[in-house]
C-alpha positions in Angstrom: -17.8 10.0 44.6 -16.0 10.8 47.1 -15.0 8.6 50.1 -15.2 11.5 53.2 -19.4 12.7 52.8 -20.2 15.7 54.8 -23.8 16.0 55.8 -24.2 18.2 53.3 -23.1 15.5 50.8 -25.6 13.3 51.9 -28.4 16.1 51.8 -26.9 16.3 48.0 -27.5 13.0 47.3 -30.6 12.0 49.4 -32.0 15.8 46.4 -30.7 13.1 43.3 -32.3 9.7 44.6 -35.8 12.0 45.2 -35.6 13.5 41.5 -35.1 9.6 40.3 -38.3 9.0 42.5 -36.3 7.2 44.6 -38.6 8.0 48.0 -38.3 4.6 49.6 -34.7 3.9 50.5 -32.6 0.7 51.8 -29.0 0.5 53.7 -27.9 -0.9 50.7 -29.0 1.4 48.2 -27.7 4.2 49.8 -24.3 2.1 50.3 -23.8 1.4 46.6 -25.1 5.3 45.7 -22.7 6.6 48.2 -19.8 4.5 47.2 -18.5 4.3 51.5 -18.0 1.2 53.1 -21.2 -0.5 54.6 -20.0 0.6 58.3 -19.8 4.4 57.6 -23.4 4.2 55.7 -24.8 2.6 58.4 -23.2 5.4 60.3 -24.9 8.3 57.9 -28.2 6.8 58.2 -28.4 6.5 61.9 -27.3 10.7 61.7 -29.8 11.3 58.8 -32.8 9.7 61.1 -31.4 11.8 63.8 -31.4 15.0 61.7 -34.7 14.2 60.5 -33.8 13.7 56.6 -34.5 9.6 56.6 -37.4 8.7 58.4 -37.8 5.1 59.9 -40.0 3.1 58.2 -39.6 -0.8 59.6 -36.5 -2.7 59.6 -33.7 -1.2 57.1 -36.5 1.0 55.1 -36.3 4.4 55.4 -38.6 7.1 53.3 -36.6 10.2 52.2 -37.6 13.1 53.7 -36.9 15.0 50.4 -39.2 13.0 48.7 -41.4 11.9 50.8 -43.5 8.6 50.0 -47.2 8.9 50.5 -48.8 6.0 52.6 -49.9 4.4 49.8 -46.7 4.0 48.1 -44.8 2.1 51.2 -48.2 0.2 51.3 -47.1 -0.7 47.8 -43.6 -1.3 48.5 -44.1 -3.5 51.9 -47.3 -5.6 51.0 -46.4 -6.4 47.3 -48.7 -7.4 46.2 -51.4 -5.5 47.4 -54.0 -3.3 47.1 -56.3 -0.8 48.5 -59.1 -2.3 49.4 -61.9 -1.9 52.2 -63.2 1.3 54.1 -60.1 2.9 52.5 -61.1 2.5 48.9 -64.9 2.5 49.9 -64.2 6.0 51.1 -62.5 7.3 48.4 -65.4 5.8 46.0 -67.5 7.9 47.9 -69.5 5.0 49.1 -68.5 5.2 53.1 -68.4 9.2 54.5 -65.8 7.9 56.9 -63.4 5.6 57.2 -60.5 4.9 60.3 -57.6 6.8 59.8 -55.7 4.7 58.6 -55.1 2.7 54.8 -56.3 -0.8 54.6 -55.1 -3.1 52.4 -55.9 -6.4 50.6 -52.5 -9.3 50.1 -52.2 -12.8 49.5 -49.3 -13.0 52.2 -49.8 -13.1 56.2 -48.6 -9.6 56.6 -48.4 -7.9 60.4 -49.9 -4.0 60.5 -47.4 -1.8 59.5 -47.2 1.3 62.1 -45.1 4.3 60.4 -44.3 7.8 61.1 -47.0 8.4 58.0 -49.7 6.4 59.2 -51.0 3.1 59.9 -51.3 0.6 57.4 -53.8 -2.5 57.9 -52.8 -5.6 55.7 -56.2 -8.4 56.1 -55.3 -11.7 53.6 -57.3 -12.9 51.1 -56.9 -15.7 49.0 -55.2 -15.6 45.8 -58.1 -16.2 43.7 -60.0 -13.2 45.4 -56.8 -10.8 44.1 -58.4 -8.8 41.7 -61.1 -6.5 41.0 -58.3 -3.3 40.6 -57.0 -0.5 39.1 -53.5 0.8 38.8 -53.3 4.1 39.1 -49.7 5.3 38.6 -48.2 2.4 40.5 -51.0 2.3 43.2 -53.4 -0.6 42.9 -56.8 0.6 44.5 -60.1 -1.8 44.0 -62.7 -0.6 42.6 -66.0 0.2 44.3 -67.6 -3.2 43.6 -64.4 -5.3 44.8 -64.1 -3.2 48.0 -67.5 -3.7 49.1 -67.7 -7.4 48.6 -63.8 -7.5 50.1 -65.0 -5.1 53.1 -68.4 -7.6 53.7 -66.0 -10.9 53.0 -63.5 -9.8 55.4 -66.2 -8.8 58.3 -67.8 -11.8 58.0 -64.5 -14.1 58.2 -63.7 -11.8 61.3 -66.8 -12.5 62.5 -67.2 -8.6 63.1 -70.6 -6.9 62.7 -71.2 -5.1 59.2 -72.8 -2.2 59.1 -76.2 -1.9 58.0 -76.4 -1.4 54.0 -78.8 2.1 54.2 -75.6 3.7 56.3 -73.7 2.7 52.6 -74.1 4.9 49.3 -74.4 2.0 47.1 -76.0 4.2 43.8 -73.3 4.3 41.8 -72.3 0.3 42.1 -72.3 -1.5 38.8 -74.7 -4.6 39.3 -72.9 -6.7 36.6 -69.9 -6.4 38.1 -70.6 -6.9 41.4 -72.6 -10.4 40.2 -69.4 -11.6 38.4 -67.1 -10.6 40.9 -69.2 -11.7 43.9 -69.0 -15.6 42.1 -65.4 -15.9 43.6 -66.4 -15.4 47.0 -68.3 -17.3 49.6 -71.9 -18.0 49.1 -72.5 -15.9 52.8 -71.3 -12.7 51.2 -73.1 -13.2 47.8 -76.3 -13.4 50.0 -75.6 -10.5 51.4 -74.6 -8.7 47.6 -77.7 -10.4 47.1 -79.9 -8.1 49.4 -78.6 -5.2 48.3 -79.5 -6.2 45.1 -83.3 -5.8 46.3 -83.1 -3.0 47.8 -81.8 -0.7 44.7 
C-alpha cells in the first residue's frame, strides 16, 4: 500500500477490515494493515474518531463505524471469557419483562464496568467453577435460562441486594433438572432459594 493515505484511503480500508468482520479494531492492527509508521497511524485514528469513522471504545480499542460491533460482541472481546448472564439473558429468555439498559455479564476476572458509546456493559465475577451453564451462539456466549436465574439470585445475594420476589419472575418454561444439577455448584443459600421455587410450580 501506499505510504501517503488520504482519508479516503482509510475509509477504503476501514470498508475491507468490516467485510473480514473485522468490527473491533486496535492501533496496531490498523498499523500493520495500513503499512505507515506507528506515528502517522496514531495520527489517522485520532482524525478517524474525529470524523466519526472509529468510535472510542476504552484504551486503544476502537469499533469501526463501517461495521459496527453490537454490545455483545465488545462484551465478548473485553471480558473474555465471559458470558451473558443475569437480567440480560433473563430478559431475553423471556423470564424478566424488563431488564436495565444495559448488558450484564458473568467473568472469572475482576473486570471494571465498561462505559461505551454503545452502551454499558456490567462485568459481576464468579468463580471459575460456576463458568458454565451456556450457549454459543455465533461467537456470543449467553446462559441459559436456568444458569441466569441461579447466577442473577447468587450474585444478589453475595451483594447482599434484595431479590425480587419469585411471582414478579416467569419461571414456566425452566427445566427443573437442570436447574437441580446446576444449582449443586452454588451455595447452599441460593439452592434454598431454587429450592422454593421448586414448590411453588
Amino acid at each position: 500500500m501506499s505510504k501517503y493515505f488520504t482519508f479516503l484511503s482509510w475509509l477504503s480500508l476501514l470498508q475491507k477490515l468490516g467485510k473480514e468482520k473485522q468490527k473491533i479494531l486496535s492501533p496496531r492492527t490498523l498499523w500493520r494493515a495500513s503499512g505507515l509508521t506507528c506515528a502517522a497511524t496514531l495520527k489517522a485514528i485520532q482524525r478517524l474518531v474525529q470524523h466519526g469513522q472509529l468510535l472510542k471504545l476504552y484504551k486503544n480499542t476502537y469499533a469501526n463505524k463501517l461495521a459496527l460491533p453490537s454490545l455483545e460482541e465488545v462484551a465478548m472481546f473485553y471480558g473474555k471469557p465471559c458470558y451473558i448472564s443475569f437480567e440480560s439473558a433473563l430478559e431475553a429468555h423471556g423470564v424478566l419483562s424488563q431488564a436495565p439498559q444495559l448488558l450484564t455479564c458473568a467473568t472469572t476476572r475482576k473486570l471494571k464496568n465498561l462505559t461505551t458509546p454503545l452502551g454499558e456493559i456490567v462485568f459481576h465475577h464468579i468463580s471459575p467453577r460456576l463458568f458454565n451453564g451456556f450457549e454459543n451462539d455465533r461467537g456470543i456466549l449467553r446462559a441459559t435460562a436456568e444458569k441466569a436465574l441461579l447466577d442473577y439470585l447468587y450474585i444478589n445475594l453475595k451483594n447482599k441486594k434484595p431479590i425480587p420476589s419469585l411471582n414478579e419472575l416467569n419461571l414456566g418454561q425452566m427445566n427443573n433438572k437442570k436447574l437441580k444439577k446446576l444449582a449443586k455448584n452454588f451455595p447452599p443459600n441460593v439452592a434454598k432459594i431454587n429450592n422454593k421455587r421448586d414448590k411453588r410450580l
